[in-house]
ZAMARGU-4260 file (C-alpha; in steps of 0.2 Angstrom, whole numbers, plus 5000, padded with zeros to 4 digits):
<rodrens>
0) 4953/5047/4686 | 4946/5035/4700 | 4932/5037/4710 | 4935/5046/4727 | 4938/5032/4740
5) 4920/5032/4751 | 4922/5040/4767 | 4917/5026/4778 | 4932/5015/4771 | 4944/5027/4773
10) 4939/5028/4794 | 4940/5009/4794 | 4957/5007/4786 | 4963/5022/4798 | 4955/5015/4815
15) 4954/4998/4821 | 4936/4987/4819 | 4923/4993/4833 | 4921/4976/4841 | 4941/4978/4846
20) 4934/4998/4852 | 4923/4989/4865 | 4933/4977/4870 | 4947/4989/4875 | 4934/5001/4883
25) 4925/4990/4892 | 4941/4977/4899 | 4948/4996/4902 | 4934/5003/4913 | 4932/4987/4923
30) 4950/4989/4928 | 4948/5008/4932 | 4930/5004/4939 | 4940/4992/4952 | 4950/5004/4960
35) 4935/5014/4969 | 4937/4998/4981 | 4954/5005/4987 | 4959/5018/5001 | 4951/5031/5004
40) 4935/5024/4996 | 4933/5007/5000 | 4917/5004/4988 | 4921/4984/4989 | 4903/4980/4983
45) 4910/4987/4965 | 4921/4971/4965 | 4908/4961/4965 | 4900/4970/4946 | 4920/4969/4940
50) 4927/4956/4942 | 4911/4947/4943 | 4914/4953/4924 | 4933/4949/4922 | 4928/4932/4928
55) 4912/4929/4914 | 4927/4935/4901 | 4938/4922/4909 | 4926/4907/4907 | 4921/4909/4891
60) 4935/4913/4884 | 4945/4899/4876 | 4962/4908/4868 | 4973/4912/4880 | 4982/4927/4871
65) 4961/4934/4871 | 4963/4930/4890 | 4982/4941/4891 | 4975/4953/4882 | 4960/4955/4895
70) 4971/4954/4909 | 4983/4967/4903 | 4970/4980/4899 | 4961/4978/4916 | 4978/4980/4925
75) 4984/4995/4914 | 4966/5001/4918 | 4967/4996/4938 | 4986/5004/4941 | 4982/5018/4928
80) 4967/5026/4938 | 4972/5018/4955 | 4989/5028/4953 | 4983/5043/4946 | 4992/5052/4959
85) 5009/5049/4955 | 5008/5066/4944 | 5006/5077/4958 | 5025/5072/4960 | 5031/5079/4942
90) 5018/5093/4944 | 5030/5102/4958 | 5042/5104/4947 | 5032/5105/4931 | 5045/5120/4924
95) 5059/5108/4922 | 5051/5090/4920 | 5035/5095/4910 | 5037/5082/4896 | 5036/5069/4910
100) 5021/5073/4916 | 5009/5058/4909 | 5021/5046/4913 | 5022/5041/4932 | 5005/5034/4932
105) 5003/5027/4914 | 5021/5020/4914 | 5018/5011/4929 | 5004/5003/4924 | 5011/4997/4908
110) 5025/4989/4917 | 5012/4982/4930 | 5000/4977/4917 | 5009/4959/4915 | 5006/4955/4932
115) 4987/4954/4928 | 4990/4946/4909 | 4998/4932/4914 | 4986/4925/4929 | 4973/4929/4915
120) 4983/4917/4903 | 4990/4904/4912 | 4972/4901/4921 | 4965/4897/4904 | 4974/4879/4905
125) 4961/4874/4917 | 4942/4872/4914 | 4930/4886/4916 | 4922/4887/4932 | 4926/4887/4951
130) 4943/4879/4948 | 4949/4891/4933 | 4945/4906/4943 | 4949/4900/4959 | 4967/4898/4951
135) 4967/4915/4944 | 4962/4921/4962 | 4980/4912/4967 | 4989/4919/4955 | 4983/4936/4954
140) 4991/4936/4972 | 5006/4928/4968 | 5011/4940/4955 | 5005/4954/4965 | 5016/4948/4979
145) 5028/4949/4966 | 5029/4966/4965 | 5040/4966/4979 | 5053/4963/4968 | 5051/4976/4955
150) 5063/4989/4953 | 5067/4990/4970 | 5049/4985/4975 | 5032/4992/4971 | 5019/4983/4981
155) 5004/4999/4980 | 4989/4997/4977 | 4987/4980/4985 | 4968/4976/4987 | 4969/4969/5003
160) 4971/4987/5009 | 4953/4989/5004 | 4948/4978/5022 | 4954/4992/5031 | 4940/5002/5031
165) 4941/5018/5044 | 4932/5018/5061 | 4927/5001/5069 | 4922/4992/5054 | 4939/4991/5047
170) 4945/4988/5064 | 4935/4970/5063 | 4940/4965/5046 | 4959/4968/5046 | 4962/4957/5060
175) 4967/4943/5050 | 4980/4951/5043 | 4989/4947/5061 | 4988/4928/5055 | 4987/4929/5034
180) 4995/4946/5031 | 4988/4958/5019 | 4992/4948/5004 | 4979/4934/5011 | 4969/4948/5014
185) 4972/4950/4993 | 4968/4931/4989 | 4954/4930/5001 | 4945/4945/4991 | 4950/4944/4975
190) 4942/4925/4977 | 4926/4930/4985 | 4924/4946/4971 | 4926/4933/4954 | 4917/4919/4962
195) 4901/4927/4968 | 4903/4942/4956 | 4901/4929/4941 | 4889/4917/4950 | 4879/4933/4952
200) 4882/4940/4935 | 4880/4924/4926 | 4867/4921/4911 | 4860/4941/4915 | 4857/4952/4903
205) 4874/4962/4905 | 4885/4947/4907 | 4876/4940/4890 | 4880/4959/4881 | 4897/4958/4889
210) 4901/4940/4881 | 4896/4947/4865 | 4907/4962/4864 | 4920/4956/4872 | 4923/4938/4875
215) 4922/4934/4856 | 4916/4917/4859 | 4900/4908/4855 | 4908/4889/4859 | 4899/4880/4875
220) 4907/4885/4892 | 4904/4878/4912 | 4893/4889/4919 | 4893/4893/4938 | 4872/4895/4937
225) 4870/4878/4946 | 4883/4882/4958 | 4876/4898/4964 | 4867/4895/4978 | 4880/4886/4987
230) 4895/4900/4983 | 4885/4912/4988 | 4880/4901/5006 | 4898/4898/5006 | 4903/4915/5004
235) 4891/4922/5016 | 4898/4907/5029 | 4915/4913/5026 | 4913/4930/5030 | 4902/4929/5045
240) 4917/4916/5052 | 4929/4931/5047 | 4921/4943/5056 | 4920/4930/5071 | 4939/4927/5069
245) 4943/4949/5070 | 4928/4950/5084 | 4938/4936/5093 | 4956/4943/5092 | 4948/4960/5097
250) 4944/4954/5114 | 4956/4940/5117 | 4974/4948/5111 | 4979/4961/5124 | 4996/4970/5126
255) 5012/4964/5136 | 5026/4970/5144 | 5031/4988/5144 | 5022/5002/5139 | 5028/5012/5123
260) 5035/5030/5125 | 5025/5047/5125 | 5028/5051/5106 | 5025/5071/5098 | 5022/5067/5081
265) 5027/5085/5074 | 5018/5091/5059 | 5027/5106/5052 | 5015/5105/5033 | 5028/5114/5022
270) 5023/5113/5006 | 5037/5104/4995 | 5042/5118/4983 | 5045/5130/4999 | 5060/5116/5002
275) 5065/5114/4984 | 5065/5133/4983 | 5074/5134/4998 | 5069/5150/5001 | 5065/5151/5019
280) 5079/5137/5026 | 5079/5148/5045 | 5058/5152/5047 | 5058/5130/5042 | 5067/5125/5056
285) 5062/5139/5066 | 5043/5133/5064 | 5046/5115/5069 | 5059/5119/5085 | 5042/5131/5090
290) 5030/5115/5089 | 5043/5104/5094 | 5044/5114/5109 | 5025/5115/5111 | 5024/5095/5110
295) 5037/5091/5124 | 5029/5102/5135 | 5010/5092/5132 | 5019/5077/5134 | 5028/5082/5150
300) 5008/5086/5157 | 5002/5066/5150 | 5020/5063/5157 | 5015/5065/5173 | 4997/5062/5174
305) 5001/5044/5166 | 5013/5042/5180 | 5010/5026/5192 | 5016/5026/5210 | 5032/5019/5211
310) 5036/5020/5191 | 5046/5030/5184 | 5043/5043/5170 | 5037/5036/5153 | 5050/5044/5139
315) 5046/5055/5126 | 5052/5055/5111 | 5048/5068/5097 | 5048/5065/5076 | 5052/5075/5065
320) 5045/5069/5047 | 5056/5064/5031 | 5068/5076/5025 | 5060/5088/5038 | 5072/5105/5032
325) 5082/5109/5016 | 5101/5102/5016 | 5109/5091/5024 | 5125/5096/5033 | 5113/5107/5044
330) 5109/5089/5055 | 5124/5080/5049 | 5141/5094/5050 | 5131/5108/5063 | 5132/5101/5081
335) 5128/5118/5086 | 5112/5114/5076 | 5107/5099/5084 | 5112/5103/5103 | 5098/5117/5098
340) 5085/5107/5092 | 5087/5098/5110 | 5087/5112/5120 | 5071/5118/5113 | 5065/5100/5115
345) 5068/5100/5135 | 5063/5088/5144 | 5064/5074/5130 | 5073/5058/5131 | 5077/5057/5112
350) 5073/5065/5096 | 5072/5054/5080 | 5073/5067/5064 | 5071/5064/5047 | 5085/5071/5034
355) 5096/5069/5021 | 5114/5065/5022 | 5131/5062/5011 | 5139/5046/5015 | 5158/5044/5016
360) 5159/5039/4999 | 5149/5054/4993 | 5131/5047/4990 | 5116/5053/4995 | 5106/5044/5008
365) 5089/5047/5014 | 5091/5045/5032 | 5084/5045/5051 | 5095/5052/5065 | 5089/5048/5086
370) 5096/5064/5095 | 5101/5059/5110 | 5098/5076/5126 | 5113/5084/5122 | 5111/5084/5106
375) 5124/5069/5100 | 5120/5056/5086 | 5114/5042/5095 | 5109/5031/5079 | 5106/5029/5061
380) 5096/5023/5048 | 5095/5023/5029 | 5082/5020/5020 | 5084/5004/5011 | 5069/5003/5001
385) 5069/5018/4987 | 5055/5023/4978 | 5058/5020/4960 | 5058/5034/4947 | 5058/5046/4961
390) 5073/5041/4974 | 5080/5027/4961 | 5083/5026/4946 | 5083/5009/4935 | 5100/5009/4925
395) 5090/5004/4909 | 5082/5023/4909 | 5092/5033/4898 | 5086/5051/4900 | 5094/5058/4918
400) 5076/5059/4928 | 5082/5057/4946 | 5096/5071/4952 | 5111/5064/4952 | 5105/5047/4949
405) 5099/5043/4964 | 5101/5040/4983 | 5112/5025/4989 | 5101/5012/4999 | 5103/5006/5016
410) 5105/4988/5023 | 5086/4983/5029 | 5074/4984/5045 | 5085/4988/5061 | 5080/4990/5079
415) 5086/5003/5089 | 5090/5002/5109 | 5091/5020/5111 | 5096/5025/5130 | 5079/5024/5142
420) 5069/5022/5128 | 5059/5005/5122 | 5067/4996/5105 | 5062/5005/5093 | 5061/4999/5071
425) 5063/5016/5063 | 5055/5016/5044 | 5056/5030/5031 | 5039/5033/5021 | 5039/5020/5007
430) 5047/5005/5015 | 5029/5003/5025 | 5020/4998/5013 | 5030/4981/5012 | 5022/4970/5020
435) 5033/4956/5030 | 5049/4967/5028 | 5046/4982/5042 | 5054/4974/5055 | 5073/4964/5061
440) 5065/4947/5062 | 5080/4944/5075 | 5078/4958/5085 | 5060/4964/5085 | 5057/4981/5093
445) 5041/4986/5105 | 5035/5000/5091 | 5039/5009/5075 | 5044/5024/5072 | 5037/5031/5053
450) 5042/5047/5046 | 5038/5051/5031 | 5034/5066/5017 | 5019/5065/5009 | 5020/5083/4999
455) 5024/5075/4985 | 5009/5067/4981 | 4997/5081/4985 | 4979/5081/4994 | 4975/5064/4985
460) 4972/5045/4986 | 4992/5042/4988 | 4994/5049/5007 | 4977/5039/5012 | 4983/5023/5005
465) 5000/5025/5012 | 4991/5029/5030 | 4980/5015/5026 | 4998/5004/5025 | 5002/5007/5040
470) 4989/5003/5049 | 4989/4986/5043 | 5007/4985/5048 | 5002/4988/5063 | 4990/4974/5064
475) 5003/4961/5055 | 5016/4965/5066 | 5006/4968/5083 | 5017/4983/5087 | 5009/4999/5091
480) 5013/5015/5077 | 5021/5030/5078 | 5020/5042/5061 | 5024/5057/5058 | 5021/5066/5041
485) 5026/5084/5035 | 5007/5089/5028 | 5000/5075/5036 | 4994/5062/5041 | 5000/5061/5057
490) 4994/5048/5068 | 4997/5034/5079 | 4989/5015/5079 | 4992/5002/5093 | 4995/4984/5089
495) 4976/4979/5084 | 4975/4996/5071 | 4966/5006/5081 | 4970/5025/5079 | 4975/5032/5094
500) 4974/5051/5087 | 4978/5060/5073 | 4982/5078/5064 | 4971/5080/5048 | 4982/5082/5031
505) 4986/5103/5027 | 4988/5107/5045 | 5003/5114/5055 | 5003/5106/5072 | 5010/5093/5085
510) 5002/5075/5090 | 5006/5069/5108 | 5000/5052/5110 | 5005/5040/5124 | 5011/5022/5115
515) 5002/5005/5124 | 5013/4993/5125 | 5013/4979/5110 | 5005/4963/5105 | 5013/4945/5107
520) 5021/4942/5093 | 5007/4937/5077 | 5008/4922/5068 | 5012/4933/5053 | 5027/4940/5061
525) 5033/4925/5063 | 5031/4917/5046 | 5029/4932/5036 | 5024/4928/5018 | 5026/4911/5017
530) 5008/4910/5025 | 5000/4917/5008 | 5013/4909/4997 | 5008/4892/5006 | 4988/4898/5003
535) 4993/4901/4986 | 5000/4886/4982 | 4985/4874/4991 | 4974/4884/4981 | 4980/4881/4962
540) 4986/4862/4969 | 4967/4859/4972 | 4961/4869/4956 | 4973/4857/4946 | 4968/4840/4952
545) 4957/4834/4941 | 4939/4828/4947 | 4927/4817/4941 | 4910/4825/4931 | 4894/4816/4946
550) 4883/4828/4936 | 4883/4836/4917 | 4879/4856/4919 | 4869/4863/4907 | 4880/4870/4891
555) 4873/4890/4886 | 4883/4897/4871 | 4885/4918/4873 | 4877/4923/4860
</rodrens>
């Protein structure tokens, strides 16, 4: 009879080596560590310790399947924890979709992971140093910008959206955004994190502990030591000219032409399984006829008190948020329905409402209606972008996760020329979050209307990174912001991002903010996202172009 098999071979046959533990812990954490850079939190120092790391791995690291690996485990990392709130979604109906419950966040950030691994590998095919991460910088954005194509798109979490801290600070540093967009907001921080976080990082105790549990490789590499004096002048040069650039457009860009209408953002905060219930349909649409009614009349006071001699009334125009009631044929079959709605909203020049509708050949659309006074369907939109797993479902899915298998999308960004009332580009919840694709390049309108339905997603992150995507739409497109939200945020920007008011999330209310008119068209708004594909491209043409060694840098090996 043989020996019994000693208990410390057993664990090592069953479990894999501890040098493969660490390196999945650590590349993990630095991923999930990343995210407290993002909306609501906007650490941004943190990025400096992160992927000043993912940078260190990076140059020492001469196998590029170990550098896909890395990258795949810091993206599964970054979208796992930076998505976390995804749940909150399946969690409302928990009863019925239970067993899907860790998959929003986790399976979106296995199928987002790729866009991280494959930066991580291709920039291996270029010396360590300033130009191998300089190229990962460039391609980080380039597959983050193609995201967009995804599914039907799934551009969250973008890191740009870090710059735009609240309050006055963030004010100053999103401005380039109007010029670069918020994916050169992406390149331009992703570039300054891995180049000064590894100068920084470099030959220290951790990044000398970090090489040895996790790069694997004891082989000579470029170091950055030499160069760290002038990246970090560089750097600090850079951002005082940025903030220079912002302070500039602040008090140089002012608006033109006609001032924006008199909007009531109503804020009705019904919780999401009240509508899916649909248990109290009536006391729904009761509550928001009563604030709608409440709003109109606060707008008719600024109404007049706004009032200029020899100008004429500023409209007003209330919003109701996304899929504001249960059902659908209450808007779309119940003209008795909507002529109410108007004459509770008395005095206002058009109402634009958020709800579900069936489509003549029997598909569900998730739409925006403008009322006009008495109570007739002025305009329509459909929502073009769905949300993916939620609103749309990819045919490869087999299991039956979205009812019905989905809404049918709409055509794109429109503008509306609603009667009396200044063009207007309605957009529904998600599609916001699109940067370069929020408004009818051909016809651009003087401000957006959002309405949207954060419930979903709970008191979390998601509704204060989506808030934080509208305000750099704003920004992008110089065109002041109307949004209205079920539990909230609803809130108002003009053309430069600065909040006009707002109604804090969990609250039942109305918002009645007076519009400014909008910016001159930005350089963005023009171009759109050729300007960071082109800065994409310039940067990985210069890291490829092979320069001659003046100096020899000093070889260190990571052991």
């Amino acid at each position: 009879m043989s020996a019994p098999m000693p208990l410390k071979t057993a664990f090592s046959r069953l479990y894999p080596k501890r040098e493969t533990l660490r390196f999945v812990a650590i590349t993990l954490g630095l991923g999930a560590l990343s995210t407290l850079a993002l909306p609501p939190l906007h650490i941004l120092p943190v990025l400096l310790l992160t992927f000043g790391l993912l940078g260190h791995i990076l140059n020492t690291t001469q196998s590029w399947k170990r550098a896909a690996w890395t990258g795949a485990l810091f993206g599964f990392g970054f979208y796992a924890a930076g998505l976390y709130w995804l749940v909150n979604a399946v969690l409302i109906r928990a009863d019925e979709f239970w067993w899907f419950v860790p998959f929003p966040s986790l399976g979106c950030a296995l199928i987002l992971a790729p866009t991280v691994a494959i930066p991580a590998a291709l920039c291996t095919l270029l010396p360590a140093g300033i130009r191998r991460l300089g190229a990962f910088a460039a391609l980080w954005t380039l597959f983050d910008m193609g995201r967009t194509f995804i599914f039907s798109g799934f551009t969250w979490n973008a890191l740009g959206s870090s710059f735009a801290i609240p309050g006055s600070i963030g004010g100053l540093l999103i401005q380039p955004a109007a010029w670069i967009g918020e994916d050169g907001l992406t390149l331009v921080l992703v570039l300054l994190a891995i180049l000064c976080g590894t100068a920084l990082l470099e030959q220290t105790p951790l990044a000398r502990w970090v090489s040895l549990h996790v790069a694997a490789n004891n082989q000579p590499h470029l170091c950055l030591l030499q160069l760290r004096k002038r990246i970090i002048i560089c750097s600090a040069t850079g951002v005082l000219a940025w903030c220079a650039a912002g302070g500039l457009r602040l008090a140089t860009t002012h608006p033109t032409g006609e001032s924006g209408p008199i909007a009531v953002m109503v804020q009705g905060n019904v919780p999401e399984t009240e509508k899916i219930g649909r248990q109290t349909p009536r006391d729904i649409f009761m509550r928001y006829l009563r604030l709608t009614a409440q709003g109109v009349q606060n707008a008719q006071a600024m109404q007049a008190n706004l009032r200029k001699p020899n100008e004429r009334f500023r409209p007003i125009v209330f919003l109701w948020p996304e899929t504001s009631f249960p059902g659908y044929d209450l808007l779309q079959d119940s003209p008795r329905a909507r002529q109410a709605i108007m004459e509770w909203a008395a005095g206002a020049d058009a109402g634009i409402i958020g709800a579900l509708r069936m489509d003549a050949a029997g598909h569900y659309r998730n739409s925006v209606a403008a009322l006009a006074p008495d109570g007739s369907i002025e305009a329509v939109y459909d929502k073009a972008r769905l949300v993916p797993f939620g609103e749309y479902q990819p045919p490869f899915i087999p299991l039956q996760i979205v009812p019905q298998g989905g809404m049918a999308a709409g055509p794109g960004p429109q503008t509306w020329h609603l009667a009396d009332i200044p063009a207007v580009g309605p957009l529904i919840c998600y599609e916001v979050i699109f940067s370069g694709d929020v408004v009818n390049a051909q016809d651009r309108p003087r401000w957006l209307a959002n309405v949207t339905n954060d419930a979903w997603f709970g008191n979390s992150a998601g509704p204060r990174q989506h808030l934080s995507s509208v305000r750099l739409r704003a920004v992008e497109e110089g065109l002041p912001v109307a949004r209205a939200a079920n539990t909230g945020i609803s809130t108002a920007y003009d053309g430069m991002g600065h909040m006009l008011d707002h109604l804090k999330w969990g609250k039942a209310g109305v918002l009645t903010v007076a519009l400014p008119a909008s910016l001159p068209p930005t350089l963005f708004g023009r171009f759109g996202q050729s300007i960071p594909l082109a800065m994409c491209c310039l940067l990985l043409l210069l890291a490829c172009v092979p320069r001659p060694n003046k100096r020899k840098t000093t070889p260190f090996t990571t052991a």
